[in-house]
N, C-alpha and C positions, 0 to 999 in steps of 0.2 A: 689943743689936740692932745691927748692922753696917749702914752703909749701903750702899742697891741700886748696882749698880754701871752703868757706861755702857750704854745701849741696843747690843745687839749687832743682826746682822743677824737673827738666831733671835728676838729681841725683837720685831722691827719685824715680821717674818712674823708671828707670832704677834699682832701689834698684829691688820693686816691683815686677818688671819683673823677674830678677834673683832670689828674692825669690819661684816663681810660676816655675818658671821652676826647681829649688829645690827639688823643697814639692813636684812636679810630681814624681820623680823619683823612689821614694821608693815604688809605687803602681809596677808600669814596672820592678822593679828589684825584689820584691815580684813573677811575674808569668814567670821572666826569667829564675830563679835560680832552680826552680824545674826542667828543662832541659838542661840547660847551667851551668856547674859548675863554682864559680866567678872567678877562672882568667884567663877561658878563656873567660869569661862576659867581664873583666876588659881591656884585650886585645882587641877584639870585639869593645867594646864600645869606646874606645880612640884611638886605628889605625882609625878607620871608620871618627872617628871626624876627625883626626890629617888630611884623606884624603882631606874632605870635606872643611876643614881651607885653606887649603894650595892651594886648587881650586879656593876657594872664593878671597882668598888675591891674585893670576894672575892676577885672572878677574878684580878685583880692579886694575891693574896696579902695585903691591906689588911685588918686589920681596926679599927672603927669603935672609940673609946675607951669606956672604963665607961663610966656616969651619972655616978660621983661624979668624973670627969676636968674642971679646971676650962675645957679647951678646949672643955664641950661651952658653955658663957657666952658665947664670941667668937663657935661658931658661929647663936645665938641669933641675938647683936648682928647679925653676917654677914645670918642670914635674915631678921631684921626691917625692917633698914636697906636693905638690897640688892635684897629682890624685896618682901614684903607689902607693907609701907609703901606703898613709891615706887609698886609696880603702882595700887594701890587709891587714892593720890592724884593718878596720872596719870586713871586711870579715870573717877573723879568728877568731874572737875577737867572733862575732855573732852567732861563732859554739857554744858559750858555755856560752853565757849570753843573756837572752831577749832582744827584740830592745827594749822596755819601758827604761830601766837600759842603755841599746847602747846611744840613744838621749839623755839620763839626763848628760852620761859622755861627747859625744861629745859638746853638749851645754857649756861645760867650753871654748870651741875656745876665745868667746869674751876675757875671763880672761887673758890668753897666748897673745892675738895680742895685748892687753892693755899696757902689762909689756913691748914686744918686743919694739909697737911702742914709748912709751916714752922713750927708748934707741937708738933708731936709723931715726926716721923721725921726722923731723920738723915738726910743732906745732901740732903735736898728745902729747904733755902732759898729763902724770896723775894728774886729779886733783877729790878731793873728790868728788864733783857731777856726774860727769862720773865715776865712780867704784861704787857708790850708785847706779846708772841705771844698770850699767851691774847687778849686786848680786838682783835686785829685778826682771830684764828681767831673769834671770839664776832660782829663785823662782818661777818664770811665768812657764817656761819649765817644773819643778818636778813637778807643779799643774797639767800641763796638761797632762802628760804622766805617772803620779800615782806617790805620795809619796812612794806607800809600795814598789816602786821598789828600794829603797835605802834600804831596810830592806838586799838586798843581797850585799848589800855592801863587801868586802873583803873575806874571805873564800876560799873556793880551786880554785874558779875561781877569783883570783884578776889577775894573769897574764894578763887574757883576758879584765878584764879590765881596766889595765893597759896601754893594746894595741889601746883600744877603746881612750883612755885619750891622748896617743903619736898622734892618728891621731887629734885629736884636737890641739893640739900643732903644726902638719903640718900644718893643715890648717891656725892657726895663722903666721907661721912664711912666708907663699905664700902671705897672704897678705900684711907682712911689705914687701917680696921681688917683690912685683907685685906693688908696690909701690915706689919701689928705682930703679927696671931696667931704664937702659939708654932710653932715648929717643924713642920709638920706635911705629909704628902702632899698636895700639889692636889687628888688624889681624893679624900681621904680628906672634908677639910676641904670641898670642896663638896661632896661625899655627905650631911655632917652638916649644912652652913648650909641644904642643902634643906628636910630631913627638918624641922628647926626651925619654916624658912620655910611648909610643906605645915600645921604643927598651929597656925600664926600663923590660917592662911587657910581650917580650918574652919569656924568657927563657919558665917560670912555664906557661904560658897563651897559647904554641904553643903546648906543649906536651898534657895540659887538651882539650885545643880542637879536635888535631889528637885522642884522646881515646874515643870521647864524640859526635863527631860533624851530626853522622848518627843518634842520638838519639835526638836533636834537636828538636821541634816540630815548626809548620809554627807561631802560634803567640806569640813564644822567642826570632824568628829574626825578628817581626816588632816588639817588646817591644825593642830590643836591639836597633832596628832601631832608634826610637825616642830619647831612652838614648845618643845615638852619636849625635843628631842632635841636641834636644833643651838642657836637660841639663848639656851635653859635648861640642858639639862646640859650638852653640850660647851662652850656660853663660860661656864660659870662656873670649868671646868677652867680654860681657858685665861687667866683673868681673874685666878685664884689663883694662877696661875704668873706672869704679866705682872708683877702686883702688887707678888711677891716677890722677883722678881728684877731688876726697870729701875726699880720705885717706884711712888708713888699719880700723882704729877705728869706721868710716860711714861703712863700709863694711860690719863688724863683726856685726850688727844689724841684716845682712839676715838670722844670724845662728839662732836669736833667733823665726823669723816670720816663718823659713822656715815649723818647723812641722804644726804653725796653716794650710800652704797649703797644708802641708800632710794631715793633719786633714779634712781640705774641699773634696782634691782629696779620702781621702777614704768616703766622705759622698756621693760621686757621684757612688761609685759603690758598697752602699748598706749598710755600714758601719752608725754606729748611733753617735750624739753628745750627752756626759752629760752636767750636770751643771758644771760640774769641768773644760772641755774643754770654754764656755764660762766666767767663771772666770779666769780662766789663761789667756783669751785674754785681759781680761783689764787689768791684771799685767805686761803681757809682754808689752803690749802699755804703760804703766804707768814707765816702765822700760826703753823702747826705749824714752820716755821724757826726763826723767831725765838724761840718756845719752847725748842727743843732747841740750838739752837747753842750760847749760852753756857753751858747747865751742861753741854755735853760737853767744855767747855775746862777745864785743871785749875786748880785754887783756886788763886789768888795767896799 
């Protein structure tokens, strides 16, 4: 396994991209969930994509490996860690804590893929200037989303999140594994981490639908629509290319931009900015610096 190499400018657009299709999401799962209950949202939204992948990668000329291919194991790994999990312990998690307090915990991801990947991929190294950027990007996010929401820190709802903190932990550990899978097409390999991710999300996602699904309203399934399309199948492409080519560590930077595009997407449908959301952008920018500077210098 070769290490990733320096972020290029194609990296960073593609960062970009993937952060923006992100920071969409949580407006579209905000007007779904009042009629789609989330796992059969979670269902919904990643069979839809897994279809759409597995379309695109034909059409591409891709085809998908046997059963007995041990790549189809990563994309398991890929879809359990990556969407069921992490979806289904944000989900829960959100019955019984704020999303302000949700995003502060899940924003610990960069911390988790930092430790994994200095343990497992080549030249992701920890070294002090990169854990200085992550801890001042991670201060960016509590500026932006309210300090006082750490006031609820622990209490009768620490399970929840607890839950919220594991899906971060997923999410770190998809990156060091979207990282290390074998050789394989971005399409191909998110076509299969879907399809994995879709029969994770069964069981509980079939039945809330069969209870739920005449209640529905028409703009839950074009919000779901979108959710399958751009920030389920297109960023998982993009996320399996980012992954493989800058690393887990360039990755984990989209956790910290992604709410500033929450942030923008809720100003476009009426939602207001403080000063506080403007300051936390230049900590988290000041964050993502100090992250990337020193491993773009070459090793002594």
């Amino acid at each position: 396994m070769s290490a990733p190499h320096h972020p290029t400018l194609r990296d960073w657009a593609a960062l970009i991209l993937l952060t923006v299709l992100w920071g969409s999401a949580f407006a579209f799962i905000k007007h779904s969930v009042v009629t789609l209950p989330p796992a059969a949202l979670i269902l919904v939204r990643i069979g839809a994509a897994a279809g759409l992948l597995t379309l695109w990668a034909r059409w591409r000329g891709h085809t998908l490996p046997g059963l007995r291919d041990k790549r189809w194991l990563w994309f398991a790994g890929l879809g359990f860690f990556g969407n069921t999990l992490p979806f289904f312990l944000v989900s829960w998690g959100q019955q019984h804590i704020d999303s302000a307090l949700a995003g502060i915990l899940v924003a610990t991801m960069p911390l988790a893929t930092v430790a994994m990947a200095h343990a497992f991929v080549p030249g992701e190294k920890l070294i002090p200037r990169r854990l200085v950027g992550i801890v001042v990007g991670f201060a960016g996010v509590v500026l932006l989303l309210g300090p006082a929401a750490l006031s609820h820190l622990g209490g009768p709802d620490a399970w929840a999140q607890l839950a919220v903190v594991g899906a971060a932990v997923c999410y770190g550990i998809n990156a060091v594994l979207a990282r290390l899978i074998p050789k394989t097409s971005p399409s191909v390999s998110s076509a299969g981490m879907l399809i994995c991710a879709t029969v994770f999300a069964l069981p509980f996602g079939s039945w809330e639908l069969a209870q739920h699904a005449a209640q529905v309203d028409g703009f839950a399934w074009l919000s779901v629509a979108w959710l399958a399309l751009g920030p389920t199948a297109l960023a998982s492409v993009v996320l399996m290319q980012v992954a493989g080519s800058a690393g887990p560590n360039f990755l984990a930077i989209a956790n910290y931009l992604t709410p500033i595009a929450a942030m923008l997407t809720g100003l476009l449908i009426g939602e207001t900015i403080g000063w506080n959301a403007v300051a936390a952008l230049a900590v988290i920018l000041l964050g993502v610096w100090l992250a990337r500077k020193r491993a773009e210098e070459p090793a002594p």
